[in-house]
N, C-alpha and C positions, 0 to 999 in steps of 0.2 A: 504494500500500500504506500503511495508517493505521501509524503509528507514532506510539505514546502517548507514549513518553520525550520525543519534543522538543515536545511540546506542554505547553512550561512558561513561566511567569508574563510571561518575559520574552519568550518567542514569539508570547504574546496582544499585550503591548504592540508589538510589532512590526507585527502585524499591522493593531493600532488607528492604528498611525500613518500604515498605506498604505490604509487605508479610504477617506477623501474621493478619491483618485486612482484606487484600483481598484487598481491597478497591484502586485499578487500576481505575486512569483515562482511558477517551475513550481513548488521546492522547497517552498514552501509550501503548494500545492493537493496535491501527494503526500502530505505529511504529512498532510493531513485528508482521504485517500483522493478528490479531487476534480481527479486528472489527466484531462489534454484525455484526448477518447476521439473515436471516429470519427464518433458523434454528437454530443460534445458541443465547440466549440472549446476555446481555453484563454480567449477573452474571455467567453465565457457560463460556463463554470467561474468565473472571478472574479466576475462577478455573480450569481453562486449563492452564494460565499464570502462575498460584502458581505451581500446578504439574508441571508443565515443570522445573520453577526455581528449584525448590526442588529436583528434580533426576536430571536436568544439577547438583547441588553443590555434589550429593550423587556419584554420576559417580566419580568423582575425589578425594574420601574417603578409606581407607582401613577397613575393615569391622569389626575389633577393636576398630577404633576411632565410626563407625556408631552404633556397640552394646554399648558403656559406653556411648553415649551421647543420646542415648533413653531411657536410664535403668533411666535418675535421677539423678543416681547418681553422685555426685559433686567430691566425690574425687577420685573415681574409674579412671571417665574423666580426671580432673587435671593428675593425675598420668600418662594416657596414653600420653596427650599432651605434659608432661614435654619429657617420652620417646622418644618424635615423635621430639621435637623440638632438642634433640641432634645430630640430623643428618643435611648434607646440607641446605639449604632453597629449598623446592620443593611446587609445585601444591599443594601434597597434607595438606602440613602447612597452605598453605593460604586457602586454601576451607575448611580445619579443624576450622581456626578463623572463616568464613564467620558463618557455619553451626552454632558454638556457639555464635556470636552473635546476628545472626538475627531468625536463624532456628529452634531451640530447642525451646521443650513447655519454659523451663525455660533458659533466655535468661541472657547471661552474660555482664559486662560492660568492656571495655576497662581495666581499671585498673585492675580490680580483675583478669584476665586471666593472664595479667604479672605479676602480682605478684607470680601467682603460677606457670606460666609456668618457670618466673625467666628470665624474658627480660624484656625493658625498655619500659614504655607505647609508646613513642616513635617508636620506632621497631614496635614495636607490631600493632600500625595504618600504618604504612609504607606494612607491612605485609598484609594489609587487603585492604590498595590500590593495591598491587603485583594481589592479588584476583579479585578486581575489574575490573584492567582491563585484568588479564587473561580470567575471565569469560565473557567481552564484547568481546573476541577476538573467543572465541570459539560461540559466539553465531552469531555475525558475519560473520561467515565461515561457520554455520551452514545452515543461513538463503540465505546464498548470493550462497551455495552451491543448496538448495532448488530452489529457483527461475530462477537462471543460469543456474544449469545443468537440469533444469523442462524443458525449453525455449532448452535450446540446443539438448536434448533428443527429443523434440519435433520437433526440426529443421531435426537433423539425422534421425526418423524414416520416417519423411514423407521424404525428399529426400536427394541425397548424397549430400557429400562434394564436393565445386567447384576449379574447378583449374583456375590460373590464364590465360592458355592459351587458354580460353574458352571463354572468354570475347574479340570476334572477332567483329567487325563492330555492336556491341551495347553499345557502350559509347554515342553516342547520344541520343538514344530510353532510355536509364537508364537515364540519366542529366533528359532528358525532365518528366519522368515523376515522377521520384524524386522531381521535381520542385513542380507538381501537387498534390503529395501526403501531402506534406508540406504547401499548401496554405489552408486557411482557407475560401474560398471565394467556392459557390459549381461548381460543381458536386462535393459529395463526394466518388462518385461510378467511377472506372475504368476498361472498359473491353478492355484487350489485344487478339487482335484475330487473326485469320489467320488459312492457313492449316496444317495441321499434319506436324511435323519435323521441323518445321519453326523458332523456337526456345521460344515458349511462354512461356514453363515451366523454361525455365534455364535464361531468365529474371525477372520472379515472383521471382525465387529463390536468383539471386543476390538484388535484391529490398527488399525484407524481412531480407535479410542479412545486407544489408546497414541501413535499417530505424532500426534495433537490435545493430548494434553496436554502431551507432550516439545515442541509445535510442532519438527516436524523438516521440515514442510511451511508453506508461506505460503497454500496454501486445499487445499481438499477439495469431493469431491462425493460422491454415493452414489445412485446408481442401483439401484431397486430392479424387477426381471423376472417377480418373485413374484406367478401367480395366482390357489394356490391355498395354504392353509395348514391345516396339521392338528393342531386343538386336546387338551391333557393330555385330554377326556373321548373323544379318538378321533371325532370326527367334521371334515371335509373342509367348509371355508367358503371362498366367494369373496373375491378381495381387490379392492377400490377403489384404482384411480389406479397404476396399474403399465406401467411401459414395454413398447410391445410389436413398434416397429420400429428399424431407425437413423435416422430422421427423428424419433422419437420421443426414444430418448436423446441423440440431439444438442440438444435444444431443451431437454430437461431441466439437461444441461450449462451451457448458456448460462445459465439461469437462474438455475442453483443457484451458479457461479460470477462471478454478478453482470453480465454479460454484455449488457445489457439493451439496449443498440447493435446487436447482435445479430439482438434478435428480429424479424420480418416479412420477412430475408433467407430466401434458401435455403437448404439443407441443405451444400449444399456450400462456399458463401459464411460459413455458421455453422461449417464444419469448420474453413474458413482463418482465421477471427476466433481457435479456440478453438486451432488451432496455433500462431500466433503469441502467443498467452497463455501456452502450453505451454512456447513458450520462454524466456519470457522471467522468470516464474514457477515453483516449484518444486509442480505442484498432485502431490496422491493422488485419484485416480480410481476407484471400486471400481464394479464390474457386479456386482449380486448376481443367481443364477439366471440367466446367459448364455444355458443352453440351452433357457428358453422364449421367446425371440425370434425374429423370425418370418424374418429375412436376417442369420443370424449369422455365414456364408461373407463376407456386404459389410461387413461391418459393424464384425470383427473388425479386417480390413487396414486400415479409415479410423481405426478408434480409435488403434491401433499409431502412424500419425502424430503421434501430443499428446505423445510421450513425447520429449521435447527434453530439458527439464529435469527431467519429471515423472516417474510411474509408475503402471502400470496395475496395477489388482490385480480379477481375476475371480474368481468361483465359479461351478462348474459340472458337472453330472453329465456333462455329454458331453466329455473328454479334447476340449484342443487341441493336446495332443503333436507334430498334423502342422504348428505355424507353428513354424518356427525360431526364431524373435526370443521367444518366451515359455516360461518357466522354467515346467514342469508338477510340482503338490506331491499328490502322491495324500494324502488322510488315512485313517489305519488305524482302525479299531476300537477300544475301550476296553478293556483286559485284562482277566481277569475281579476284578482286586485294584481297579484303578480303577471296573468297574463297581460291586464292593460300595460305594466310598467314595462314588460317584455314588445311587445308591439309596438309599444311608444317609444322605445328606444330604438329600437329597427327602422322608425319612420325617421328617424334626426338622425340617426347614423349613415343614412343615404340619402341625406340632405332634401329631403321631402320636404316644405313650408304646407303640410298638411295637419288636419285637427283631429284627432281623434277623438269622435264620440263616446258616448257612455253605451249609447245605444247599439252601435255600430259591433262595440267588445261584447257586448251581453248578448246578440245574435248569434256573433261568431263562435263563442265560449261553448254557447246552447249547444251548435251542429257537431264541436269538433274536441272540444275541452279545454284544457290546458295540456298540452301536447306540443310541448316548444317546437320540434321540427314542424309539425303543419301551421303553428303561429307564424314559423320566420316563411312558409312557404306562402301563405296570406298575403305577405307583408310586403314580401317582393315583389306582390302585381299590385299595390297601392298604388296610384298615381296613374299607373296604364290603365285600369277597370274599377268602372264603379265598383264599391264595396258591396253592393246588394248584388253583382254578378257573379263575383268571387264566391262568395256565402254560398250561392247557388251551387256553382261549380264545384263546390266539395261537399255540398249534401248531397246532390246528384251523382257524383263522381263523372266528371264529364273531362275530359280532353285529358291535359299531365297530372290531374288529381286521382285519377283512376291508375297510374305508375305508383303514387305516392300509397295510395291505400295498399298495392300489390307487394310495395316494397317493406310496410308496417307487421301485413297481416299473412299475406302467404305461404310463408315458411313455414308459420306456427299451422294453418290451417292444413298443410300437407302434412304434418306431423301426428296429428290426430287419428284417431281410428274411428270406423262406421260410429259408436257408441259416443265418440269425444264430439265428433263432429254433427250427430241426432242433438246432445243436450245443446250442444252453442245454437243449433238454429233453434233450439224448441226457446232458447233464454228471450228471442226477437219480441216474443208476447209478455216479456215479465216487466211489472212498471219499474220507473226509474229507481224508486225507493226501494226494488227490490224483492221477491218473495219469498219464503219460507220452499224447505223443502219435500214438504209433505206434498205441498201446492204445485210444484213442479212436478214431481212424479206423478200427480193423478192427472193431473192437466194434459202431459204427455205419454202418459202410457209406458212410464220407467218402471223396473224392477228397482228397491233401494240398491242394488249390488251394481247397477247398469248406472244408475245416479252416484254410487263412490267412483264406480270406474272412471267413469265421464269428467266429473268433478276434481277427479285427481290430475284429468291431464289439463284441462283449463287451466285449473289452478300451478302446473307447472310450466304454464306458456305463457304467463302472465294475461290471458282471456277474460278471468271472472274476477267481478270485484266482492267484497264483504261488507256488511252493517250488519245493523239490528244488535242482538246480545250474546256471549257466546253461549247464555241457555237456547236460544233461538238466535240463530245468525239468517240472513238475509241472504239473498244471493241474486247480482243483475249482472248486465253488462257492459263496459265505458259505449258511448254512445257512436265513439271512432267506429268501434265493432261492428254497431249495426248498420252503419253507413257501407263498410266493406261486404258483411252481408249480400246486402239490397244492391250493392253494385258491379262489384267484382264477381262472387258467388254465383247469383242468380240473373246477372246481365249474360255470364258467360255461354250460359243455357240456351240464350238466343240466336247468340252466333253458331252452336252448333246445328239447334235446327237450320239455321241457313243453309250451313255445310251439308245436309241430310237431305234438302232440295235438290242441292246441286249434283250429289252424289248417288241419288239412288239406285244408280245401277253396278254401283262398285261399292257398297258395301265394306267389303272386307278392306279394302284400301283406307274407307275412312273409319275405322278400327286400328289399322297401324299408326295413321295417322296421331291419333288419341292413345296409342301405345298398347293400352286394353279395355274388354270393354266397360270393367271399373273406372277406368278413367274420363269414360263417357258421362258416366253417373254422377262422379264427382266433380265435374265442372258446372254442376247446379243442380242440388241435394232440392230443391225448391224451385218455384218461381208465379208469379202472381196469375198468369194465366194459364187457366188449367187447360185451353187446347193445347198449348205448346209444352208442360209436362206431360198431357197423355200421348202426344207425339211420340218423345222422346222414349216414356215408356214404352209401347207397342214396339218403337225400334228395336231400343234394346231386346225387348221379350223374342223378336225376331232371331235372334244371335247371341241368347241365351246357351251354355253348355250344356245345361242339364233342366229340358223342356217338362219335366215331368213338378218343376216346382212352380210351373204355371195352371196346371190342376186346375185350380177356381178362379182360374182368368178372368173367365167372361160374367161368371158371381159377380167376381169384385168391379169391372168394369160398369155394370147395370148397376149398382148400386152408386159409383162414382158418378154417372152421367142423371141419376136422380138427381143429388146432389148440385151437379152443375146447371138442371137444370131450375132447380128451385131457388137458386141465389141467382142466376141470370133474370128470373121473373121480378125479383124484390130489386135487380138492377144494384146488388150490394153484397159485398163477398167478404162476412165478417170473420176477421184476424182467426177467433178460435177454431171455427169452421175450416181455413185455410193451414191450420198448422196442423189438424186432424188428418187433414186429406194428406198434405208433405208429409207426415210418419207413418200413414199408411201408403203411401210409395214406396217409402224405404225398403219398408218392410217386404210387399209385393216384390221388390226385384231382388232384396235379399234370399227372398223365398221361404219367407215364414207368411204362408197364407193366411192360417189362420186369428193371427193377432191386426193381419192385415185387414180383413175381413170385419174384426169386430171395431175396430179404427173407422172405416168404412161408412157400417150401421152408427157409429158414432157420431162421424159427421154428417152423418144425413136426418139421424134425430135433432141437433142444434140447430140447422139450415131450418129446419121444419119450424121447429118452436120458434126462434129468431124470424124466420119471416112469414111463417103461417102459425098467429097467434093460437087458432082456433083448433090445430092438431094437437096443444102443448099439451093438455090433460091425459091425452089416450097412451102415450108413450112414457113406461117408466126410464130414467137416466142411471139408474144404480149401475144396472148391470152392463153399461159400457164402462167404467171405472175397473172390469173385473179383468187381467189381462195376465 
């Protein structure tokens, strides 16, 4: 570890004076960061140490004085020095003295140089201190140069520089876990989580900046997972140079941590190197984007070992709630007082002479939340589009806002299983305030075991939020959610029907297309018009594998098209009606007829009562709750 304080004048001369033997304590080679390492001995460190000294003194030589004082020759030399010393006092006088008295095969004494350069021996050591500590000074700026702008290079390539009007409603979420980074007591491991845009990367990045400039750490890394990133004008670009296995951010580690003995071992050989650094070192390790790696189950438990001395610090949309040893910090949403101040600053920071409303923030807030990346994506078409256009465009998801939802929500939602992905669209119907859990399963026709499964992955995707008490907790969804829902989800549905005009006679083509024909399904689990889901379904049912779990096809179909037609008459296709009929899709091409079926009768009892008042007595509703 370089430490600059003992690299002073009198440490150089120390050093000058074990030159011709080599013979460099360990203490010395640590101070100039050139301890033995497992490549390097401690005899080749010392000849690393001489060479280095030797051309730092020759750099600061004019190539007269470095030819007379290799030749030998004593008076050729003298004679140049006397020249050299008629001029000012410069650098190159004093690294002149240093090189004859420590450096030269044949080495000179104090006196005899003044006598012949014709200065007073006096001067002449004042001279050779001028050297001393010039050359502590330049090795000090060398080194401090090396290590600072390594660390800051390192800082700028992985991500930009921050502005201070960024740091909106996380001076608490930083205190807090600045606090944590700093304790000595475990978890040594932090994971920051939450959904896309939420702000995880640009608190990683102030915390790394903070624990860098307090140096509260002896090194740092920063690992970046990032492969895709979505720019202020809303449009989604690939990223260059991103980690994408644990062999991958191992070797990064290595690298970025100087490690360089290291590299052309294995990964696991590179894990042992980087635990034992771990211990013995106090490093900050940051994984940004954890959960686009490709073995993040292996990958996690190997890293969990560096934390000796150190500490780990993740970001991530996927919850690691389930490892023990790591402190999990959800990040919440911007209020809507901090979103104004966040917006407001976005607008004077790009020199807008615009006003923002009270009215304007409290629309915006309503569609989309506090969700800093879709605020700063807002912000940036202020000035070009009205504010009420904008609004529009991201409740609708219409043009780069439909990127942006894909870029927040998609991953999470391809993540999901038939079960994860039933409870998120069934949550479209639950008020804002939230429902109880009872009320969802009967609502939607969940088993409690299909409601923990479901609930467990939401809740590890950062999807559902929480209220109410933990005798009874709540359960809704941020409102971002239902918008990607409603547009990405169920818009998607449309353009494949297109695709299904165009292609009816190649079938099979537009199945590869779609990869399989689950994947036809899941480009819209839903959608508001039920000719374009019974489309799709009959499709599918077409190229179905196993035709035998369409059995009561045409049951369920007559029963559906009652349905459609008795909300088509009332001209009104109410929400519970419409989520009955979506989980009895599901279910139909999953091939569980018979729950489909009573889903079916379900929605076709509500359609009735809801819009033929006069039916509601003859129909009991118990027994579609029974499933």
């Amino acid at each position: 570890m370089i430490n600059l304080e003992r690299i002073t004048p009198q440490f150089i001369e120390s050093l000058l004076k074990s030159w011709q033997k080599g013979d460099f304590s360990v203490e010395d080679l640590e101070n100039l960061n050139l301890q033995p390492t497992e490549r390097k001995s401690l005899e080749q460190q010392r000849l690393s140490l001489r060479e280095m000294l030797y051309q730092r003194v020759q750099e600061n030589l004019s190539d007269s004085v470095i030819k007379t004082a290799t030749s030998q020759n004593s008076s050729a030399l003298f004679r140049e020095l006397e020249k050299l010393f008629r001029t000012s006092p410069s650098n190159t006088q004093y690294f002149a003295l240093i090189h004859c008295r420590y450096l030269c095969i044949k080495k000179y004494t104090v006196q005899r140089l003044a006598e012949n350069i014709g200065i007073s021996p006096r001067t002449l050591r004042r001279y050779l201190l001028k050297g001393f500590e010039t050359l502590s000074l330049q090795l000090k700026t060398e080194l401090d140069k090396k290590t600072t702008g390594y660390t800051e290079k390192t800082l700028q390539n992985h991500f930009p520089s921050i502005a201070k009007n960024q740091v909106i409603g996380i001076s608490t979420i930083l205190a807090k876990i600045n606090t944590w980074l700093l304790t000595d007591s475990p978890p040594h491991a932090i994971s920051i989580e939450g959904i896309g845009g939420i702000g995880k990367t640009l608190i990683a990045q102030h915390l790394l900046q903070e624990q860098y400039r307090n140096e509260n750490f002896e090194s740092y890394a920063w690992i970046s997972a990032v492969q895709k990133e979505l720019s202020l004008s809303g449009e989604i670009a690939a990223v260059e140079s991103f980690a994408t296995t644990l062999d991958d951010v191992v070797a990064r580690l290595a690298h970025q941590l100087e490690q360089s003995h290291l590299a052309g071992l294995s990964t696991q050989d590179k894990l042992h190197g980087l635990k034992k650094l771990t211990n013995q070192k106090s490093v900050l390790i940051i994984i940004d984007n954890l959960e686009t790696l490709a073995d993040v189950d292996e990958l996690v438990p190997e890293l969990l070992k560096l934390t000796g001395k150190s500490k780990l610090l993740f970001t991530s949309r996927k919850s690691l709630s389930q490892y023990p040893n790591i402190r999990t910090f959800p990040i919440p949403e911007l209020s809507l007082e901090d979103s104004y101040t966040l917006v407001d600053g976005e607008i004077k920071r790009r020199g807008l002479n615009l006003t923002l409303s009270d009215e304007t923030i409290s629309t915006l807030y309503e569609v989309i939340g506090g969700i800093p990346l879709v605020l700063k994506l807002a912000t940036a078409q202020f000035g070009f589009i009205p504010a009420k256009n904008i609004i529009q465009k991201l409740r609708f998801g219409e043009e780069n806002a439909q990127d942006m939802y894909s870029y927040i929500y998609r991953q999470a939602w391809d993540l999901l299983d038939d079960i994860g992905k039933r409870l998120l669209i069934a949550m479209l119907v639950v008020s804002p305030d939230g429902e109880n859990r009872q009320w969802i399963c009967e609502m939607n026709n969940l088993s409690s075991d299909e409601f923990n499964q479901g609930l467990g992955q939401l809740k590890r995707l950062s999807l559902i939020e929480f209220s109410g008490t933990i005798e009874e907790p709540l359960y809704r969804i941020h409102r971002l959610t239902t918008t990607f829902l409603h547009t990405d989800i169920l818009r998607g549905w449309g353009h494949l029907i297109s695709l299904i005009e165009k292609k009816k006679k190649t079938p099979d083509a537009l199945i590869r297309h779609f990869d399989s024909m689950l994947a036809v399904f899941e480009q819209g689990i839903s959608h508001p018009a039920s000719t374009t889901r019974l489309k799709l379904i009959n499709f599918v049912r077409t190229l179905h594998p196993l035709p035998l779990w369409w059995g009561k096809w045409s049951e369920w179909m007559r029963i559906i098209d009652q349905v459609r037609i008795v909300a088509e008459k009332a001209d009104k296709f109410d929400k519970l009606i419409w989520l009955d009929i979506t989980q009895s899709e599901m279910l139909i091409i999953g091939g569980d007829a018979g729950k489909a079926l009573l889903l079916a009768e379900k929605a076709l009892f509500l359609a009735k009562s809801h819009h033929l008042y006069s039916q509601r007595k003859h129909i009991s509703l118990k027994k579609f709750f029974k499933c």
